[in-house]
PDB file of N, CA, C and O in Angstrom:
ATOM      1  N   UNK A   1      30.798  18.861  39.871  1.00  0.00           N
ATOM      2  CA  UNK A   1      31.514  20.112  39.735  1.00  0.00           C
ATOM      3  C   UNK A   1      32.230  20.405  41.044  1.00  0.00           C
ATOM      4  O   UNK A   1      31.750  20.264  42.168  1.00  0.00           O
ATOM      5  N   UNK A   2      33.748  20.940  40.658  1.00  0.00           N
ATOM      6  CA  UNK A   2      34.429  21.311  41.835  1.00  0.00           C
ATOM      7  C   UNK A   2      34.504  23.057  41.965  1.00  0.00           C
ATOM      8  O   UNK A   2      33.992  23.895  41.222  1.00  0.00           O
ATOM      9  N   UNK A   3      35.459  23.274  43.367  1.00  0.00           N
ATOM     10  CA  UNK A   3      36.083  24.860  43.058  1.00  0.00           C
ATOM     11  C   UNK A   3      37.024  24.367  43.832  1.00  0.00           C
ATOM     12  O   UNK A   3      36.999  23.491  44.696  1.00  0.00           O
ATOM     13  N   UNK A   4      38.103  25.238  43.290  1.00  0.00           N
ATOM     14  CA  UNK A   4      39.430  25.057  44.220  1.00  0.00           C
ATOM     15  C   UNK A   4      39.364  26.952  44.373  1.00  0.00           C
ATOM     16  O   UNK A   4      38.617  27.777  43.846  1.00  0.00           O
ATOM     17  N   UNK A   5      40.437  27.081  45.273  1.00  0.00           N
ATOM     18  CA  UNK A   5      41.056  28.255  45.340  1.00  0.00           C
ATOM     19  C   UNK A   5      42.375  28.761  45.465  1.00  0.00           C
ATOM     20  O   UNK A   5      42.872  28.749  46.591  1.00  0.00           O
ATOM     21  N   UNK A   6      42.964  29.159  44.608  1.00  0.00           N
ATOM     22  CA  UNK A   6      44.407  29.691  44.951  1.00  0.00           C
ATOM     23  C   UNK A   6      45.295  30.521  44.823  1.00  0.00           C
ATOM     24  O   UNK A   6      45.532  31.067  43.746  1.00  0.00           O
ATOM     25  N   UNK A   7      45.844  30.720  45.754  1.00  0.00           N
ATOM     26  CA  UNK A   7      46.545  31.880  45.948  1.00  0.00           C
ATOM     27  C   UNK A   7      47.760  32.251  45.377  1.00  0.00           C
ATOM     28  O   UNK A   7      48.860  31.730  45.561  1.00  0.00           O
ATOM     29  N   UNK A   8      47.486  33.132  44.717  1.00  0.00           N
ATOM     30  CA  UNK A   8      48.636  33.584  43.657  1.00  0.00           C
ATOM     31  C   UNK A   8      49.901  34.484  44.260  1.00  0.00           C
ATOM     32  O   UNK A   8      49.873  35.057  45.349  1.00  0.00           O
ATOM     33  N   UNK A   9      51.114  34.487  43.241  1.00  0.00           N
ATOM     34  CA  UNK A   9      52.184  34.913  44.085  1.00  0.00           C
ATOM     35  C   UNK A   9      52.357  36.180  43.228  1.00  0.00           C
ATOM     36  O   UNK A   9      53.289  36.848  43.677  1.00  0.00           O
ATOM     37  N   UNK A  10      51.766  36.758  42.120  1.00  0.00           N
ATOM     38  CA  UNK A  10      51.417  37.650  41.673  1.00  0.00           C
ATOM     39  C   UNK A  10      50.303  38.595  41.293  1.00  0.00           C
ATOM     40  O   UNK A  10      49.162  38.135  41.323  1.00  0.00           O
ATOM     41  N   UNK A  11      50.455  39.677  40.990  1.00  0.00           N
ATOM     42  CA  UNK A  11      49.531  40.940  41.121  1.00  0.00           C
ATOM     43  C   UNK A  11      48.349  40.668  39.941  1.00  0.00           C
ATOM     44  O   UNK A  11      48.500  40.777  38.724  1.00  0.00           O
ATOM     45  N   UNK A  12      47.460  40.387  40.476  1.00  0.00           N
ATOM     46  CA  UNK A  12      46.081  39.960  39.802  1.00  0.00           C
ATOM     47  C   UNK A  12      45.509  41.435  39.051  1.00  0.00           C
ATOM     48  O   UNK A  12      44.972  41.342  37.947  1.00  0.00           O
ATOM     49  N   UNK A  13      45.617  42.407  39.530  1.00  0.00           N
ATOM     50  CA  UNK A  13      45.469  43.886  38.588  1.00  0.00           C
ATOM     51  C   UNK A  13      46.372  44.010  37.636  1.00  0.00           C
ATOM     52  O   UNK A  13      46.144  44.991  36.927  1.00  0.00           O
ATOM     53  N   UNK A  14      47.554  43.245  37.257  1.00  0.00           N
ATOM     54  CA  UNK A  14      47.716  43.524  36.330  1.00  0.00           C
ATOM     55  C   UNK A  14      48.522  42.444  35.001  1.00  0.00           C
ATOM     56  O   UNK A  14      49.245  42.655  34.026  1.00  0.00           O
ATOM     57  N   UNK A  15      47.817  41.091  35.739  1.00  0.00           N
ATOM     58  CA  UNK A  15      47.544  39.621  34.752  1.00  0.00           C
ATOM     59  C   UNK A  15      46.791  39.097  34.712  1.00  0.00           C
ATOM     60  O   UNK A  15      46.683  38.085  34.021  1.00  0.00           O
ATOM     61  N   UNK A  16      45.688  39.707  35.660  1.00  0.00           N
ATOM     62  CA  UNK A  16      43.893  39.115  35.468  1.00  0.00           C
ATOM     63  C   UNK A  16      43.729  38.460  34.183  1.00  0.00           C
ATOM     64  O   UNK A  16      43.132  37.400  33.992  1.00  0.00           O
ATOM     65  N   UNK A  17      44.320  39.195  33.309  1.00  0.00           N
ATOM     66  CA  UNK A  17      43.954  38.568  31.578  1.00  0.00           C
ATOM     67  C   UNK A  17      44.482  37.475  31.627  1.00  0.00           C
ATOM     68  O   UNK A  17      43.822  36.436  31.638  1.00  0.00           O
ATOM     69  N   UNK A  18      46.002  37.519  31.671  1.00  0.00           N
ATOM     70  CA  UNK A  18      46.542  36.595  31.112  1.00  0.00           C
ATOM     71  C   UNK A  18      46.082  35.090  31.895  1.00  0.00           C
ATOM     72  O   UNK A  18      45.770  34.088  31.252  1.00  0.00           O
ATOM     73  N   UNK A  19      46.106  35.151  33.227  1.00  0.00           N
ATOM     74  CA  UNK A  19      45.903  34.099  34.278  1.00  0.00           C
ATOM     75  C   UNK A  19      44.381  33.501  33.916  1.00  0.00           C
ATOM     76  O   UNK A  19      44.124  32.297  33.877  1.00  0.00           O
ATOM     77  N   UNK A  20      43.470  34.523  33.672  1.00  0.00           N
ATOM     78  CA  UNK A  20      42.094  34.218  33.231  1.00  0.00           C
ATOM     79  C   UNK A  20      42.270  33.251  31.800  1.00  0.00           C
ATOM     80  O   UNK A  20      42.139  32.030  31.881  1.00  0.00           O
ATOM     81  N   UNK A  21      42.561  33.885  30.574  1.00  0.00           N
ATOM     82  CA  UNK A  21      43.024  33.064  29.531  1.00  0.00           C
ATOM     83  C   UNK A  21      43.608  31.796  29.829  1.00  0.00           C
ATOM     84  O   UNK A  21      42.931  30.815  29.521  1.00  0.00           O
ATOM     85  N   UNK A  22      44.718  31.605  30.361  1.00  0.00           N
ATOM     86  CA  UNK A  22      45.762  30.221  30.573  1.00  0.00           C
ATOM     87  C   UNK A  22      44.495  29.437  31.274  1.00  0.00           C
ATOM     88  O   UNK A  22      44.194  28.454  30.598  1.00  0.00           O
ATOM     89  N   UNK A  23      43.678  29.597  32.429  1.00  0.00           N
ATOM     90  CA  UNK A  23      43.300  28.492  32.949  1.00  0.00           C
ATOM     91  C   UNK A  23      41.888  28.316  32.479  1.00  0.00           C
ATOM     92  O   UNK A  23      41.203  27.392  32.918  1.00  0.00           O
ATOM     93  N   UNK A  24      41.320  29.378  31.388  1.00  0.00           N
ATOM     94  CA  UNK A  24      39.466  29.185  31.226  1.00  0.00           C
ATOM     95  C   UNK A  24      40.042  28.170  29.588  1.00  0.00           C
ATOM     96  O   UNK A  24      39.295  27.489  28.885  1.00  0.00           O
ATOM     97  N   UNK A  25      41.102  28.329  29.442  1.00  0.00           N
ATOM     98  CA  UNK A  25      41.066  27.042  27.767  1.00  0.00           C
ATOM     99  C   UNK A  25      41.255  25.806  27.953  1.00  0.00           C
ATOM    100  O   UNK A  25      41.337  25.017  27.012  1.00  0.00           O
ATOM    101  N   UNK A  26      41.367  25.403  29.397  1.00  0.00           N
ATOM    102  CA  UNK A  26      41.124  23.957  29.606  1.00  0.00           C
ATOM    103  C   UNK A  26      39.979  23.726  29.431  1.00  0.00           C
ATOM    104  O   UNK A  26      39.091  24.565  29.583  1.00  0.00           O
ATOM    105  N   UNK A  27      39.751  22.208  28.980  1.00  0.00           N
ATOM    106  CA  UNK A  27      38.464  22.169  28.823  1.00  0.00           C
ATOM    107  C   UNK A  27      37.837  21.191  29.827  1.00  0.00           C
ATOM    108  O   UNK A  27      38.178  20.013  29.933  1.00  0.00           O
ATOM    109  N   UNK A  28      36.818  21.839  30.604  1.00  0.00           N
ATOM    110  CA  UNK A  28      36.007  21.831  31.734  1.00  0.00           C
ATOM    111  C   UNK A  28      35.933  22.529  32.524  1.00  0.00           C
ATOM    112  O   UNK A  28      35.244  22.293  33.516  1.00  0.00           O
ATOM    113  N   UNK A  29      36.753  23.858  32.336  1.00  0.00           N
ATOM    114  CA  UNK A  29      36.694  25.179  32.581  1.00  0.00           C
ATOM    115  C   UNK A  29      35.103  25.670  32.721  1.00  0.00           C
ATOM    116  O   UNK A  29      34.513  25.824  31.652  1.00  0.00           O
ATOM    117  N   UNK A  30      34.034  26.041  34.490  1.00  0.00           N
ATOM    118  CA  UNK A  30      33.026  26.343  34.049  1.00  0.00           C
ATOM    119  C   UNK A  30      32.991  27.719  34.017  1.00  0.00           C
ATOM    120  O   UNK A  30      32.288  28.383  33.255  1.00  0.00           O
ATOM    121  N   UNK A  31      34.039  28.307  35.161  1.00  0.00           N
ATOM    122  CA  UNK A  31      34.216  29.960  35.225  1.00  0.00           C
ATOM    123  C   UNK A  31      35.617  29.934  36.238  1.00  0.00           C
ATOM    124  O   UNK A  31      35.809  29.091  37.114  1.00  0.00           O
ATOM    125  N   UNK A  32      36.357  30.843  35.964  1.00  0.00           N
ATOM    126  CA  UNK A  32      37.358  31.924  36.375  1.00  0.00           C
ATOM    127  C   UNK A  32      36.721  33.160  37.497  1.00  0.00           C
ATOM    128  O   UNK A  32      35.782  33.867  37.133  1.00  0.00           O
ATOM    129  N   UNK A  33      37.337  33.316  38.856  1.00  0.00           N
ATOM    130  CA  UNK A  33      36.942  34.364  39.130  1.00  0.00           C
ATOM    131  C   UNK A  33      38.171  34.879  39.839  1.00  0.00           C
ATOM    132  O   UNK A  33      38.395  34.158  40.811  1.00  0.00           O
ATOM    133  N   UNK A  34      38.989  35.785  39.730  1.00  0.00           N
ATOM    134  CA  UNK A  34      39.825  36.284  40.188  1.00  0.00           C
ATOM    135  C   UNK A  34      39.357  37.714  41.342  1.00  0.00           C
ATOM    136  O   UNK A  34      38.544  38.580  41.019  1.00  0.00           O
ATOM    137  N   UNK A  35      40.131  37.668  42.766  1.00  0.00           N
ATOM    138  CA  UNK A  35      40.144  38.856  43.579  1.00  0.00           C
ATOM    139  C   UNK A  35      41.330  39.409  44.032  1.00  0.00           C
ATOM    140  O   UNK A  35      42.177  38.949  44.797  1.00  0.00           O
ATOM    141  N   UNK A  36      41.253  40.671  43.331  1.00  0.00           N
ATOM    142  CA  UNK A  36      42.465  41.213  43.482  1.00  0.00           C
ATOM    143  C   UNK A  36      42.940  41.859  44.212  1.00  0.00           C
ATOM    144  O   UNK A  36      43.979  42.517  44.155  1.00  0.00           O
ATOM    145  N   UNK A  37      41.811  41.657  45.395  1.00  0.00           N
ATOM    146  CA  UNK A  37      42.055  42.009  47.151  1.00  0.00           C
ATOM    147  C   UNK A  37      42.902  41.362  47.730  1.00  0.00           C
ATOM    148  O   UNK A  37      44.021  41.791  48.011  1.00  0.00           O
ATOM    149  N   UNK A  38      42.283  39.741  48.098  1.00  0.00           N
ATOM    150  CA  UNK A  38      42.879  38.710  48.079  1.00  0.00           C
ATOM    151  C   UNK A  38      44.162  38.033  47.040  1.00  0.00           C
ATOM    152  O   UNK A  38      44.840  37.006  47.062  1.00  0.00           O
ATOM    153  N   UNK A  39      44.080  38.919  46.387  1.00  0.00           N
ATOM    154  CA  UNK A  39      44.932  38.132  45.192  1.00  0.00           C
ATOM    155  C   UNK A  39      45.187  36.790  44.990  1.00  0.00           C
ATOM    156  O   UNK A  39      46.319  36.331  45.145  1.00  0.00           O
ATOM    157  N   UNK A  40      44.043  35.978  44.587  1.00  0.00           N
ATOM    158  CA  UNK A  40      43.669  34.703  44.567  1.00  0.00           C
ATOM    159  C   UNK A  40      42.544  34.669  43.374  1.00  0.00           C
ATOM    160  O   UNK A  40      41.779  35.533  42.945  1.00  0.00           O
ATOM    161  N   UNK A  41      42.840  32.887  42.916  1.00  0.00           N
ATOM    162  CA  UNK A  41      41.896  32.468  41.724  1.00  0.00           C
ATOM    163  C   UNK A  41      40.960  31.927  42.240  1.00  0.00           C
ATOM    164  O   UNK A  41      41.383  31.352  43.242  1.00  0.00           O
ATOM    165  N   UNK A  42      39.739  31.757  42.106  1.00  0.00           N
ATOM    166  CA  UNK A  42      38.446  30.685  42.442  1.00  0.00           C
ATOM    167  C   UNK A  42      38.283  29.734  40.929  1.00  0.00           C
ATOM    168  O   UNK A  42      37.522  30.277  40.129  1.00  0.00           O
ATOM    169  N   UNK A  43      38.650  28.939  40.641  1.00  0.00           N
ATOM    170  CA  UNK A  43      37.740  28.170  39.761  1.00  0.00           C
ATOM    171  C   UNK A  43      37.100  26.935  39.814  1.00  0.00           C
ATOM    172  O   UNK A  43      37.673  25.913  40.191  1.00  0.00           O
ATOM    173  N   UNK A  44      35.647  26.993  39.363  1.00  0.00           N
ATOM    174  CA  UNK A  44      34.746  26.015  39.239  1.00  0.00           C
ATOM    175  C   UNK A  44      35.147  25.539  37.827  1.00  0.00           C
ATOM    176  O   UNK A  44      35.338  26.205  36.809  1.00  0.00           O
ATOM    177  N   UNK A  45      35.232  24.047  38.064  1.00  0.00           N
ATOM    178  CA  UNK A  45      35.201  23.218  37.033  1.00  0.00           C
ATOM    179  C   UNK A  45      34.673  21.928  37.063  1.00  0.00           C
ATOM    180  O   UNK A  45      34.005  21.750  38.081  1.00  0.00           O
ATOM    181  N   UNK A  46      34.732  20.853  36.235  1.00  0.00           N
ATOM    182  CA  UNK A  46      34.037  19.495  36.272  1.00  0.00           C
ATOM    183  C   UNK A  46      35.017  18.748  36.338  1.00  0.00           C
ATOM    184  O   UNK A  46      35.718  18.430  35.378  1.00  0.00           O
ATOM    185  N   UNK A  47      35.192  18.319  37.727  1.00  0.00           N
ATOM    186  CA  UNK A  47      36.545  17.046  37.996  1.00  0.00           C
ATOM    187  C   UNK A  47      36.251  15.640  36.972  1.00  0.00           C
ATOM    188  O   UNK A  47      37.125  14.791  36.803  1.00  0.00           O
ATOM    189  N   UNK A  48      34.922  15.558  36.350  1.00  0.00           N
ATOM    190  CA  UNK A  48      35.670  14.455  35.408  1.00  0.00           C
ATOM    191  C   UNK A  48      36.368  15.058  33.817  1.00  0.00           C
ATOM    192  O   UNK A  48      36.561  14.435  32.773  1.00  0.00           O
ATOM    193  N   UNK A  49      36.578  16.221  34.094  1.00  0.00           N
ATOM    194  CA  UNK A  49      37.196  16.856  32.721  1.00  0.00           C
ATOM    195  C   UNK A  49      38.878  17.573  32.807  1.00  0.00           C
ATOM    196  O   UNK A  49      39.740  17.873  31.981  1.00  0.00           O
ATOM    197  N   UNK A  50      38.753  17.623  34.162  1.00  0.00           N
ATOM    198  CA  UNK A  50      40.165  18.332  34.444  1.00  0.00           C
ATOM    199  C   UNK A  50      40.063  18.536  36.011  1.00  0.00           C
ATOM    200  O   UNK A  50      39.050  18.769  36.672  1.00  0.00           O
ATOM    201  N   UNK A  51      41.485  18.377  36.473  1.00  0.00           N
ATOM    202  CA  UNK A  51      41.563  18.438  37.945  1.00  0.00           C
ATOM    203  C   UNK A  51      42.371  19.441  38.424  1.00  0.00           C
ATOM    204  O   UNK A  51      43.005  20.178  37.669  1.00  0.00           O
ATOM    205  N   UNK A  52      42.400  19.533  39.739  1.00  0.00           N
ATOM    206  CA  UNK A  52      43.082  20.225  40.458  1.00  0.00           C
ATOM    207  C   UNK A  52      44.430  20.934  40.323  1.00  0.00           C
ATOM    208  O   UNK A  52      44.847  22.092  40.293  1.00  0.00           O
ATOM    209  N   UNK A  53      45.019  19.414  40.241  1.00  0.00           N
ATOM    210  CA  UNK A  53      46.274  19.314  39.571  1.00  0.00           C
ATOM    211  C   UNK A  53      46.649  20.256  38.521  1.00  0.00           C
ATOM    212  O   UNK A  53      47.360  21.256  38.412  1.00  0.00           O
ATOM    213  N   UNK A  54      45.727  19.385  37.640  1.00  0.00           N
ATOM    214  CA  UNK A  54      46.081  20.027  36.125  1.00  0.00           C
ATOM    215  C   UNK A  54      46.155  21.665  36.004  1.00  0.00           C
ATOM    216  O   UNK A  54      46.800  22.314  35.180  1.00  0.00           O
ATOM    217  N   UNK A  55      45.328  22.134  37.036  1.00  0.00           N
ATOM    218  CA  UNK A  55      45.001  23.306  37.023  1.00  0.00           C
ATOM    219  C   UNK A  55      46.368  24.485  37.344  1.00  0.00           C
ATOM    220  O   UNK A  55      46.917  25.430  36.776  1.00  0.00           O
ATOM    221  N   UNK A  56      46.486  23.554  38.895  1.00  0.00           N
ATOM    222  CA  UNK A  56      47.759  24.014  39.405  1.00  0.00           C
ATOM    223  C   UNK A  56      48.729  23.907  38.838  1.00  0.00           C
ATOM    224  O   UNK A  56      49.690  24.639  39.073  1.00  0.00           O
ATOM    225  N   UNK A  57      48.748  22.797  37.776  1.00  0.00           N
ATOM    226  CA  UNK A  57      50.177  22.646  37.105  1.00  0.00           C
ATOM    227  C   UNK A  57      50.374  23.994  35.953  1.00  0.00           C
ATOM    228  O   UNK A  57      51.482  24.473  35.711  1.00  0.00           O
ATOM    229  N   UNK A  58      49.518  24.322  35.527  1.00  0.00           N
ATOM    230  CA  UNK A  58      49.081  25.550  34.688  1.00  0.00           C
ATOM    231  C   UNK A  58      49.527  26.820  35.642  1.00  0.00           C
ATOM    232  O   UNK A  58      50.498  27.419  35.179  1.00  0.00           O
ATOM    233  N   UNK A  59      49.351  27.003  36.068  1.00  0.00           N
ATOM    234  CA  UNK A  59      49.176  28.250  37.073  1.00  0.00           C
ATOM    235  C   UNK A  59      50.687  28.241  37.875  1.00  0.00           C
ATOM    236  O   UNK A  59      50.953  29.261  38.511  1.00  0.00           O
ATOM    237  N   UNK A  60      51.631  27.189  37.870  1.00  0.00           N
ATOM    238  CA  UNK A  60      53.065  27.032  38.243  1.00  0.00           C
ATOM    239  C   UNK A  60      54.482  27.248  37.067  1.00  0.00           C
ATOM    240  O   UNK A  60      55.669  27.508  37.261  1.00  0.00           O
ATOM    241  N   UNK A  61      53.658  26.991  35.794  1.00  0.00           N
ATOM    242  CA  UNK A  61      54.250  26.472  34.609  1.00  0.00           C
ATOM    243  C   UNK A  61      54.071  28.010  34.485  1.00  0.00           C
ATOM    244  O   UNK A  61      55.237  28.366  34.314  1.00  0.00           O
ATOM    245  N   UNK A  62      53.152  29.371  34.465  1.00  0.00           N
ATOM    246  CA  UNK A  62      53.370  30.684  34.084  1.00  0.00           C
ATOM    247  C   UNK A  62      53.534  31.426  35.277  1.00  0.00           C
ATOM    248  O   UNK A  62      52.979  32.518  35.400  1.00  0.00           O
ATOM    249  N   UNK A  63      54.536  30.741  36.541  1.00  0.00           N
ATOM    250  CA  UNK A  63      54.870  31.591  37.449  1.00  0.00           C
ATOM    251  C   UNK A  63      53.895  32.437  38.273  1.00  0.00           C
ATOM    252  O   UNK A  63      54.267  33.176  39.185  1.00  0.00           O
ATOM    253  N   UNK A  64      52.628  32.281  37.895  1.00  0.00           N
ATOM    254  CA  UNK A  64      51.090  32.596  39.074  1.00  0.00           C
ATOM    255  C   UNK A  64      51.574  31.919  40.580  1.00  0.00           C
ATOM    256  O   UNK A  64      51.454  32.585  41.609  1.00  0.00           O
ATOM    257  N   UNK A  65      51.926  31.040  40.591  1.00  0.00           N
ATOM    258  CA  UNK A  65      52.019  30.184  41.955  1.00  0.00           C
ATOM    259  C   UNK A  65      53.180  30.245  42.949  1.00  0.00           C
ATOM    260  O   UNK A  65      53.160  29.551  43.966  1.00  0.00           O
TER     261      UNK A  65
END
């Protein structure tokens, strides 16, 4: 199991949902944790199910990044 962290270029109070949804339906998704202090994602997942990448590529593809 990994965590990455990253820092978003948008307001987490008010796409927490959506950003939470897009990246917890990959599958190896173990949890989502968003801070909307930091305005940044934490997610733990299982690098033999989905990577970094993939993650980030998600999170670029709906303008989060």
């Amino acid at each position: 199991m990994k965590a990455n962290k990253f820092k978003l270029n948008t307001d987490v109070k008010s796409n927490g949902k959506n950003i939470h949804n897009s990246i917890s339906k990959l599958d190896g998704i173990n949890s989502v944790r968003l801070d909307s202090f930091a305005n940044t994602v934490t997610v733990n997942y299982d690098d033999s199910k989905v990577s970094s990448s993939e993650i980030e590529s998600i999170l670029r593809q709906k303008n989060y990044l």
